[in-house]
C-alpha positions in Angstrom: 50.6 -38.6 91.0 49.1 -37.3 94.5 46.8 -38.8 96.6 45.2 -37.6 99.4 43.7 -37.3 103.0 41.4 -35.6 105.1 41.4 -34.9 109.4 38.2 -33.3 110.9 38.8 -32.5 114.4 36.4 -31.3 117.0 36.8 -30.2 120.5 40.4 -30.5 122.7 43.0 -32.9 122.6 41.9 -35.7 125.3 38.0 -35.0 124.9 37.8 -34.6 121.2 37.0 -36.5 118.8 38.6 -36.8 114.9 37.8 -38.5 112.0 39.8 -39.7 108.9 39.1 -39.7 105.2 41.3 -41.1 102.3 40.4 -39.7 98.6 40.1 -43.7 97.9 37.5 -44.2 100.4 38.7 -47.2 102.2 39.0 -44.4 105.0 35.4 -42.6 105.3 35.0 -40.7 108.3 36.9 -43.2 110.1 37.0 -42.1 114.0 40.3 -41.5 115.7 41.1 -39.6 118.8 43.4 -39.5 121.7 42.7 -42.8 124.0 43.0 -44.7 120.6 46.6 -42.5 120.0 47.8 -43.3 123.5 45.8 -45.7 125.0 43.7 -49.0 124.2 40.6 -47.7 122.8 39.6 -48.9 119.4 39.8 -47.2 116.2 42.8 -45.9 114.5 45.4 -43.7 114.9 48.7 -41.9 112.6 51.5 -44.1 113.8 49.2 -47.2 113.2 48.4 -45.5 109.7 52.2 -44.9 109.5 53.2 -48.6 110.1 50.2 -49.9 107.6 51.9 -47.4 104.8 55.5 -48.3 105.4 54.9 -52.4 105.3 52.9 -51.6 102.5 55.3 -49.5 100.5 58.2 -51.8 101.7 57.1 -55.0 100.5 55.8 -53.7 97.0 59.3 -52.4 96.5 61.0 -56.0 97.8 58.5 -57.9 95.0 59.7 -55.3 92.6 63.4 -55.9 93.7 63.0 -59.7 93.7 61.2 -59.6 90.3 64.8 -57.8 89.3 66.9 -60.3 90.6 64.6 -63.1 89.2 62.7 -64.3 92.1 59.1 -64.4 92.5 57.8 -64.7 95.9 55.2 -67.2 96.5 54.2 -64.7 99.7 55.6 -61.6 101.4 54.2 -61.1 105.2 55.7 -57.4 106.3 54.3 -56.6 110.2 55.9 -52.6 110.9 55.7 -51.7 114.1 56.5 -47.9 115.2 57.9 -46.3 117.9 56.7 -42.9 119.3 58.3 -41.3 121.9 58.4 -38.2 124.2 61.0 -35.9 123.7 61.5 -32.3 125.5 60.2 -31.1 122.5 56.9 -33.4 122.2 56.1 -36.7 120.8 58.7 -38.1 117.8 58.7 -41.2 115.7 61.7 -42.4 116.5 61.9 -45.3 114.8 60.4 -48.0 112.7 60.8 -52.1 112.7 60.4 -53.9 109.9 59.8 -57.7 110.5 59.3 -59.7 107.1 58.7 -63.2 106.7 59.1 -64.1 102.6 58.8 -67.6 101.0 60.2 -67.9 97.7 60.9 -71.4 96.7 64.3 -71.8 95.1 65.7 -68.6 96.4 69.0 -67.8 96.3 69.8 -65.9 99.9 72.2 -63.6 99.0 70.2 -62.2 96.2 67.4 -61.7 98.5 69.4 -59.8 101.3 70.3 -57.8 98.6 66.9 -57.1 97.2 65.7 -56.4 101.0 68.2 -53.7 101.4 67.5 -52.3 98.0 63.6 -52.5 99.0 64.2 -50.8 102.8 66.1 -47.8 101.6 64.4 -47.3 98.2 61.0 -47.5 98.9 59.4 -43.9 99.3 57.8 -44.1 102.6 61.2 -45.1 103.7 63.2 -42.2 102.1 60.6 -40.4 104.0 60.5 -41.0 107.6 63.2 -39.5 109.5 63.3 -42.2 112.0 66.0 -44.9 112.7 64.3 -48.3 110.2 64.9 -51.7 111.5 64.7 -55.2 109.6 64.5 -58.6 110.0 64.2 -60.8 107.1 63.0 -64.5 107.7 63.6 -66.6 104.4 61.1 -69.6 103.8 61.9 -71.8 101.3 
């Protein structure tokens, strides 16, 4: 399976302007650019794409992992926030933190801190990133 992604980029780094386009389509010439990297403007940019694919990812694998240990989550809320930093070498993602809120009637919490570990190293955005992943885990009953 591959899937794919586009980046158009016109003029420099602080005056120019990009735009993003996912072989799906929910992405269609979608506008990013430097003040909506590193400062407030609106639009998108890759960490924030980053953090959408890693909770994404994340929580498919813990609904897979819970489905194992045989638990079905009534709902699954994963918020990732990433961390990009200047190094002497440029900008790094340094780290990601995962904050997950599940609520599975009935659930037993051992097997569901084990299915959350399973689901943070095993899912393949995970085994990607070379960053430092952080998790909390909030169990609703």
């Amino acid at each position: 399976m591959k899937r794919t992604a586009s980046a158009v980029w016109t003029g420099g780094l602080k005056d120019g302007k990009g735009s993003l386009s996912s072989q799906s389509g929910v992405l269609k010439d979608t506008p990013y650019g430097f003040r909506m990297r590193f400062e407030d403007e609106p639009g998108t940019n890759p960490e924030e794409l980053i953090a959408a694919a890693h909770a994404g990812c994340f929580t498919m694998a813990l609904s897979a992992q819970l489905g194992e240990a045989g638990m079905v989550a009534e709902r699954l809320k994963t918020e990732a926030a990433v961390t990009l930093e200047k190094k002497d070498d440029g900008f790094s993602i340094t780290a990601i933190h995962l904050a997950l809120v599940a609520k599975i009637p009935g659930a037993d919490r051992q097997a569901f801190d084990t299915a959350v570990d399973k689901a943070k190293t095993g899912c393949p955005v995970s085994k990607l990133l070379n960053a430092q992943i952080t998790l909390d885990a909030k169990l609703e009953s």
